[in-house]
N, C-alpha and C positions, 0 to 999 in steps of 0.2 A: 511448703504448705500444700493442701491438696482439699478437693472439694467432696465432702462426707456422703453426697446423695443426690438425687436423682439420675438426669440423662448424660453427663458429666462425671461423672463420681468414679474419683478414684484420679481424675487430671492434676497435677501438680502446676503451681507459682510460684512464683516468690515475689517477696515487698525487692523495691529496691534496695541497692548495696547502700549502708547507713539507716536505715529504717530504724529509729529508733520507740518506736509504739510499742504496746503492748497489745497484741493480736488475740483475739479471743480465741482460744486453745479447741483442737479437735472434741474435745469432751465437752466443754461449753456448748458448742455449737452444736454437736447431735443434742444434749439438752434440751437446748431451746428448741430446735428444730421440730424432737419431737411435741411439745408444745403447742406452738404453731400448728403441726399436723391438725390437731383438732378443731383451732381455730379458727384456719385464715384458707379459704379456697385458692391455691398458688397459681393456678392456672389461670393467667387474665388476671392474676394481682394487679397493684399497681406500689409499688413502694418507696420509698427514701430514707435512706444510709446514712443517717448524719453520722459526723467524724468517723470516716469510711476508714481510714487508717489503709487497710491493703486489699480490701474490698472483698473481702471473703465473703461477708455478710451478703453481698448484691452479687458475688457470685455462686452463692449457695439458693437465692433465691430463683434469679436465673435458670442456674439447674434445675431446677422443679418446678418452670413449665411461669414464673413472673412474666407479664408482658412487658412491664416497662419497670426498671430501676433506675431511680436519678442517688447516683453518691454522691456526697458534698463531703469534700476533705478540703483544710484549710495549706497541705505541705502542697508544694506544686510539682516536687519529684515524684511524690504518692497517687495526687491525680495523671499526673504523666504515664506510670505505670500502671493504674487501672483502665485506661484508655486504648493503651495496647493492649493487653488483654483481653480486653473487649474483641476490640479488633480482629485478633488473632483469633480469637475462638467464633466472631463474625455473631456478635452478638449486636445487632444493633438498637434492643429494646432498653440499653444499661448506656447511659449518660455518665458521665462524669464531672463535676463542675469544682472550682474553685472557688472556695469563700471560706468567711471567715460564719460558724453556723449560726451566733449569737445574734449577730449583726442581719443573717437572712430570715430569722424566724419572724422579724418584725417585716417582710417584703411576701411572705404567701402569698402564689397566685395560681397555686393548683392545690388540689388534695389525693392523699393517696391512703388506702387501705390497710396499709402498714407502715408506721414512721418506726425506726429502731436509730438508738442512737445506742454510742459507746464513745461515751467522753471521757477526758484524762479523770482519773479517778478520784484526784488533788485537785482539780478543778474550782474554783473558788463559786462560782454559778451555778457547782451541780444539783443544790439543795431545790433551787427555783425550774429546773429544767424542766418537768415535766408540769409546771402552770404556767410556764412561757410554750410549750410546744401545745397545750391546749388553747391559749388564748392566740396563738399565731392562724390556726383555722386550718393548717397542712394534716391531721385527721379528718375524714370523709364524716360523715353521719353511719355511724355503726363500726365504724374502724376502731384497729386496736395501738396503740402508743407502749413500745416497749423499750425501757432505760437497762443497760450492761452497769452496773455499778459493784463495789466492792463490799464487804460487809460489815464493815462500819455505818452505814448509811439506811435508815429508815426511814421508808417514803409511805407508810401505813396510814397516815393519817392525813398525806394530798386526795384531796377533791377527783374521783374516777380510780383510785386505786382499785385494784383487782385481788391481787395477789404478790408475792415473791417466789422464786425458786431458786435453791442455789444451787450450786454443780464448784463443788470446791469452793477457792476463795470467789469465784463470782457467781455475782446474783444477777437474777433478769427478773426487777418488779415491772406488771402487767396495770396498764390503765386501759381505758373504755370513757369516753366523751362523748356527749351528747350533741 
């Protein structure tokens, strides 16, 4: 794998050996990214990566100038290996934690200007994620809430919907919270 853009771009990683996730694909990720560009000021962001899976997402934001990424991935070989990474590229604005995300959204005790999550797709909680991540209070006031989901899933008519895009089979629908 390798990181699409900014001061980084063009570094390779890899998940650990057995990684079994589904990693959001290079075309995905310039996608959203450009997306985002319009957005979200990355410089002095502040974000969180739920189900970080291999941490592209917080190492793509990183790339482009994030102050701080906290990823929460529930495998502890996944966090092990975003951790190094970090490390190695001596990023120390990019956390890594361990939990399980269902169980922390109800513990918020920061907010950040960008929450992106990519949960298993089968996920049996994914229909409520994005009024569990608004009622959890981890969106800032004026922050954006963006769900990686597949395209069977129609979240048009949750409370701060924005919008959908898709880039193949995934979609990134856009919320906004008050």
């Amino acid at each position: 794998m390798r990181i699409i853009g900014g001061a980084f771009k063009g570094r390779h990683f890899k998940p650990h050996s057995g990684f079994k996730g589904r990693p959001t694909t290079d075309f995905g990720r310039e996608g959203l990214f450009n997306l985002l560009r319009s957005r979200v000021d990355f410089e002095g962001l502040r974000a969180l990566d739920l189900f970080a899976g291999t941490g592209a997402i917080g190492f793509e934001l990183m790339s482009r100038g994030a102050q701080e990424v906290v990823c929460v991935e529930k495998d502890s070989r996944s966090v092990r290996s975003i951790k190094d990474q970090a490390r190695a590229w001596e990023w120390t604005g990019l956390r890594c934690v361990r939990a399980d995300v269902l169980r922390l959204l109800f513990k918020a005790n920061a907010q950040f200007d960008l929450v992106f999550a990519d949960p298993p797709f089968d996920m049996e909680e994914l229909e409520s994620l994005p009024d569990r991540v608004r009622k959890s209070g981890f969106v800032a006031a004026g922050g954006l809430f963006v769900l990686e989901h597949g395209e069977r899933r129609d979240f048009s008519e949750v409370e701060g919907f924005v919008e959908t895009r898709n880039y193949g089979k995934v979609h990134f629908s856009f919320f906004e919270f008050d």
